[in-house]
C-alpha positions in Angstrom: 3.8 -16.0 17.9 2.1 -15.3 14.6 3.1 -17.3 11.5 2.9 -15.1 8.9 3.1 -16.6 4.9 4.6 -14.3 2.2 3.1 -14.3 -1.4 5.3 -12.6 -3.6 6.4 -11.3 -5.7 6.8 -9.2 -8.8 9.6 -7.2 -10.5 10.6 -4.0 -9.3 8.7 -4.8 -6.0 10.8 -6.0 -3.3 8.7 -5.7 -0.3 9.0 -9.9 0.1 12.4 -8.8 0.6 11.6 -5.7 3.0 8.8 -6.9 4.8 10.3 -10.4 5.9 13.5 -8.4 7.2 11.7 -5.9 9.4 9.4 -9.1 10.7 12.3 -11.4 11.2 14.9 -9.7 11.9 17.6 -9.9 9.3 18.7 -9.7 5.7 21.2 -10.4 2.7 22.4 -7.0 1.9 24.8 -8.1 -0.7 21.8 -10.5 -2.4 19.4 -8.0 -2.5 22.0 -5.2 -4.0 22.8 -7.9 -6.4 18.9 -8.1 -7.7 19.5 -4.7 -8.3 17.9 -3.3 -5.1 20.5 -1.4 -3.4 18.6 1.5 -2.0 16.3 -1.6 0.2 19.5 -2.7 1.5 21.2 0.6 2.5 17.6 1.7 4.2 17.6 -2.0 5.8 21.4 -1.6 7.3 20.7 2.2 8.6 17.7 0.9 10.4 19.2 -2.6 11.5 19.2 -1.8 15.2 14.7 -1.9 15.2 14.7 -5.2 12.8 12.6 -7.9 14.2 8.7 -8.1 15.1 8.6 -10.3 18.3 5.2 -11.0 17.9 5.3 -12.4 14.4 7.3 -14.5 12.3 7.4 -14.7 8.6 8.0 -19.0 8.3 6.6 -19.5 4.7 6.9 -18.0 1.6 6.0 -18.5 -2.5 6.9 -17.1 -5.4 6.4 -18.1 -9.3 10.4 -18.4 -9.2 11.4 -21.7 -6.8 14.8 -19.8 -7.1 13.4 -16.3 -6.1 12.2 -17.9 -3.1 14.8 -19.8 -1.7 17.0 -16.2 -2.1 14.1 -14.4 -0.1 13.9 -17.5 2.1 17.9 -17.4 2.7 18.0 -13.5 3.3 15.0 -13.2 5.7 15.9 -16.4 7.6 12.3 -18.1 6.5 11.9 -21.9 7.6 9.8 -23.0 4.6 9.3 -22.8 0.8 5.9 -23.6 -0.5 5.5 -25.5 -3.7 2.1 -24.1 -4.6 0.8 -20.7 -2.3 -1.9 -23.3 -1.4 0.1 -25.4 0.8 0.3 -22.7 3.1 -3.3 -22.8 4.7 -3.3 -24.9 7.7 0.8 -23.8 8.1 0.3 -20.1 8.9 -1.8 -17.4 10.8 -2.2 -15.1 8.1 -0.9 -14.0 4.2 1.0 -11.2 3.3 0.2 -11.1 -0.6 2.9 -8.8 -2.0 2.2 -8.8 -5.3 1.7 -5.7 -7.4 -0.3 -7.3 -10.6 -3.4 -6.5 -9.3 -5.3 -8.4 -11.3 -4.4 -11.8 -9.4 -5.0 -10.5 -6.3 -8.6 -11.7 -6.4 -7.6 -15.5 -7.8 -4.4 -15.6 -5.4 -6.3 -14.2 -2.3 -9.5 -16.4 -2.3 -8.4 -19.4 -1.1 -6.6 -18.3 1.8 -10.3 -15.8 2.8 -11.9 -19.0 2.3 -10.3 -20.8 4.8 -10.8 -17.7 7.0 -6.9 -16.8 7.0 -6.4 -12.5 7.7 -4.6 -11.3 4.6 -3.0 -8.1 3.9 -2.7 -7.3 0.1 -0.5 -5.0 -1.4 -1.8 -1.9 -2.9 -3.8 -0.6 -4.9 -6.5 -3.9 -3.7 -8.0 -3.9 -6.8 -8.1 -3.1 -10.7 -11.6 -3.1 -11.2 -15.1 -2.3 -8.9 -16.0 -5.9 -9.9 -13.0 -7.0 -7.9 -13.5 -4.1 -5.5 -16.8 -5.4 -4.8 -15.5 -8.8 -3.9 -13.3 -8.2 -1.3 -15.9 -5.9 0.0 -18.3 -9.0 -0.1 -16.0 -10.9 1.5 -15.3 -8.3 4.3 -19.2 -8.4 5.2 -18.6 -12.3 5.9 -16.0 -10.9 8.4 -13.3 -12.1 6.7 -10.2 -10.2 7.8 -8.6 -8.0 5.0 -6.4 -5.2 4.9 -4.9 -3.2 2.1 -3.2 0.2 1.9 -0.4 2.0 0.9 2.1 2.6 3.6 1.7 6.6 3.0 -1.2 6.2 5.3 1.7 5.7 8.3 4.4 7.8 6.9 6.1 10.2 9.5 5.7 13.0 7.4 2.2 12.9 6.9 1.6 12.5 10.2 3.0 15.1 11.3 1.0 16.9 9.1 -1.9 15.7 10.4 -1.3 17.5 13.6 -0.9 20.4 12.1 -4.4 20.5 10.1 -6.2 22.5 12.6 -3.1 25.4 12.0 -3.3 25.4 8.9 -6.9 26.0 8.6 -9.8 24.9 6.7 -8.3 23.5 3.4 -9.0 25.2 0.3 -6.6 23.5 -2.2 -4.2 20.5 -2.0 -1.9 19.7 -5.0 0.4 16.5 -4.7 3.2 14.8 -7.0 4.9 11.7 -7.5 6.6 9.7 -9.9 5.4 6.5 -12.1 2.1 5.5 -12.9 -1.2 6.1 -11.6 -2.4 2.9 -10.8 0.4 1.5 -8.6 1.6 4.8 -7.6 -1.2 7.4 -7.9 -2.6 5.7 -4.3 0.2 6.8 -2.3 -0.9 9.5 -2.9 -4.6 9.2 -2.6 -3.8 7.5 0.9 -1.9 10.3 1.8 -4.8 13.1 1.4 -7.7 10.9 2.6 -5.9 10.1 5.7 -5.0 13.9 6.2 -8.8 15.0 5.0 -10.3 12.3 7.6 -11.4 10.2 5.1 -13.7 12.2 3.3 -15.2 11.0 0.0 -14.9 12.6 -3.2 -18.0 14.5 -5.1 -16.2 14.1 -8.7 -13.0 13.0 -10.2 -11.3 14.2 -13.7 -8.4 13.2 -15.7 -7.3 16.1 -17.4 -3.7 14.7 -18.3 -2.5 11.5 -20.7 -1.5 8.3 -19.9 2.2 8.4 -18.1 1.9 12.3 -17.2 -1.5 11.4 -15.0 -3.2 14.9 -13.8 -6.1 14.1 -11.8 -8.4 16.9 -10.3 -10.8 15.5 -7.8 -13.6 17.8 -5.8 -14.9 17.7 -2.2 -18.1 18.4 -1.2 -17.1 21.5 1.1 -15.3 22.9 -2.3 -11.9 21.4 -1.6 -10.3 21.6 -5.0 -7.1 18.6 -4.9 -4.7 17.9 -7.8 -2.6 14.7 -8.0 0.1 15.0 -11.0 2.0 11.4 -11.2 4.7 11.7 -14.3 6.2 8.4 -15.1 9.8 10.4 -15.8 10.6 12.8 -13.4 12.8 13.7 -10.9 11.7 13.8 -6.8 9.8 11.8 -4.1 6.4 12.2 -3.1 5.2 15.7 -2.0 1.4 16.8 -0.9 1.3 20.5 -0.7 -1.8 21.8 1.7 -2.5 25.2 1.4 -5.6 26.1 4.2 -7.1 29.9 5.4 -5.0 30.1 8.0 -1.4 28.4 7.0 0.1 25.9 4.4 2.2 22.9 5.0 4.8 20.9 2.1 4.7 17.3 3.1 7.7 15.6 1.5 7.5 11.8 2.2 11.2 10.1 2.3 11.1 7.7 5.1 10.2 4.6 3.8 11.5 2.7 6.2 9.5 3.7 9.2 5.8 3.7 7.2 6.8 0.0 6.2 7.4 -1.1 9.7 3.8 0.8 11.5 1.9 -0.7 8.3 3.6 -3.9 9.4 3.1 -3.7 12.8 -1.1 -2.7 12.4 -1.7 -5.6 10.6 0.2 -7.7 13.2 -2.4 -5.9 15.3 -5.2 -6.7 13.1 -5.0 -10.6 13.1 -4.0 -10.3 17.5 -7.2 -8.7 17.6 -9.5 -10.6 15.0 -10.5 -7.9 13.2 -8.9 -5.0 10.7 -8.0 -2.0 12.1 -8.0 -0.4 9.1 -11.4 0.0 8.3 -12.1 -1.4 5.1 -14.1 1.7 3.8 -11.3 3.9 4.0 -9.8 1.7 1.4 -13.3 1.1 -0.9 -12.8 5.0 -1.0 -9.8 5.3 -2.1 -9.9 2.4 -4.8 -13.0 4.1 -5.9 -11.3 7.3 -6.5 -8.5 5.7 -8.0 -10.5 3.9 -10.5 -12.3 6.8 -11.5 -9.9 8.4 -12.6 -8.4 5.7 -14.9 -12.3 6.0 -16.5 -12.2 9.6 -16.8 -8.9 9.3 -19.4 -10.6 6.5 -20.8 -13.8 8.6 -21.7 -12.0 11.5 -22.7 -12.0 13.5 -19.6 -15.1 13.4 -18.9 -15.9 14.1 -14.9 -17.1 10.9 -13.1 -19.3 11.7 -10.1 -18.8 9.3 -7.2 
């Protein structure tokens, strides 16, 4: 049985919530519709009857709030409260650090890959290539990381990638979601790279504004992809492939199900001592992600990757 830690979390991200629940096996509907979460619980009660990971546990967990954690600890059915995220090396097998301020994820994830503890890390890994760069140092001393966004497992897009050889050689991909392009902009990116095989970007340009994100990125067989993320509209995440031969709308609702198989590979991941998710499917992604905050910064300009 794998003890599993949770480091979390931060507002409007309940995945501590979530993520212990599919693990262990149960939750606090009523609690987590009273933090103002009641889509998690509704998704949680429909898929009640595959709840429960028997090769993992989550038996520790942290947060900055000693009260937030007892309420995750209570609805999830977690053993122990850490006082500091600290105390949990030498108690558990591995991290799940579920925090979305990215700019921690370096401070709070160092002393678990320095005692050699497998940690996932909620996406996007990293705000910066001088944090990027880190965890990829730390890979290279075969430390066991993982970080993605669940898109990567979703039904839908699976699906989807069956059908890529119908559809044809792809000439243009346009996808859009909702909220920002930091935290959200990398479902998306997950989503294409995984469908495109992981293939790496020539250039990336902003050609939006800050909370209505349009991002054109180029591919070096002349792919032309263009991810719109608008922090206020309407819908759920679509990716649109439109190929020589056919075209295919992917429209990503299942949450549930891409939460559990992310879940479930990085289980995986620590039985067999080693990522399956290689991590330069994710350095590909960040970079791509970070290039396009640079290209508003600068105007518009087109950074070449």
């Amino acid at each position: 049985m794998i003890k599993i830690g949770i480091l979390g979390m931060t507002e409007g991200n309940a995945h501590p919530y979530s993520w212990s629940a599919i693990i262990n096996g149960q939750f606090d509907g009523d609690a987590i519709t009273k933090l103002g979460y009641p889509a998690l619980a509704a998704y949680l009660q429909a898929n009640k009857g595959t709840l429960g990971l028997n090769a993992a546990r989550v038996t520790h967990v942290w947060t900055q709030d000693d009260a937030l954690s007892q309420s995750i600890a209570t609805s999830a059915g977690i053993a122990h409260v850490a006082g500091r995220y600290e105390d949990m090396i030498g108690q558990v097998d591995a991290i799940m650090l579920l925090r979305s301020d990215i700019e921690n994820h370096v401070k709070m994830a160092a002393p678990f890959l320095d005692a050699g503890i497998p940690i996932f890390i909620e996406k996007p890994l990293a705000g910066s290539l001088e944090d990027l760069d880190y965890f990829a140092a730390q890979v290279a001393k075969g430390r066991l990381i993982m970080s993605c966004s669940s898109m990567r497992y979703s039904s839908e897009a699976i699906t989807a990638k069956i059908e890529m050889a119908a559809i044809g050689k792809p000439e243009l991909i346009i996808a859009t979601g909702k909220k920002d392009w930091l935290n959200y902009g990398v479902h998306m990116l997950e989503c294409i790279m995984m469908l495109l095989d992981e293939a790496r970007p020539v250039s990336v340009r902003h050609i939006g504004e800050s909370g209505k994100d349009i991002v054109h990125i180029t591919f070096p067989d002349g792919l032309q992809v263009m991810v719109n993320m608008f922090m206020d509209i309407s819908g759920t995440f679509q990716v649109s492939i439109y190929g020589q031969k056919d075209w295919r709308l992917v429209d990503i609702k299942n949450s549930y199900t891409m939460f559990r198989d992310n879940i479930i590979e990085f289980i995986r991941s620590v039985q067999d001592g080693k990522a399956r998710l290689d991590f330069s499917k994710t350095d590909n992604i960040i970079r791509a992600l970070l290039a396009a905050r640079q290209s508003l910064a600068q105007g518009g300009e087109t950074i070449y990757l």
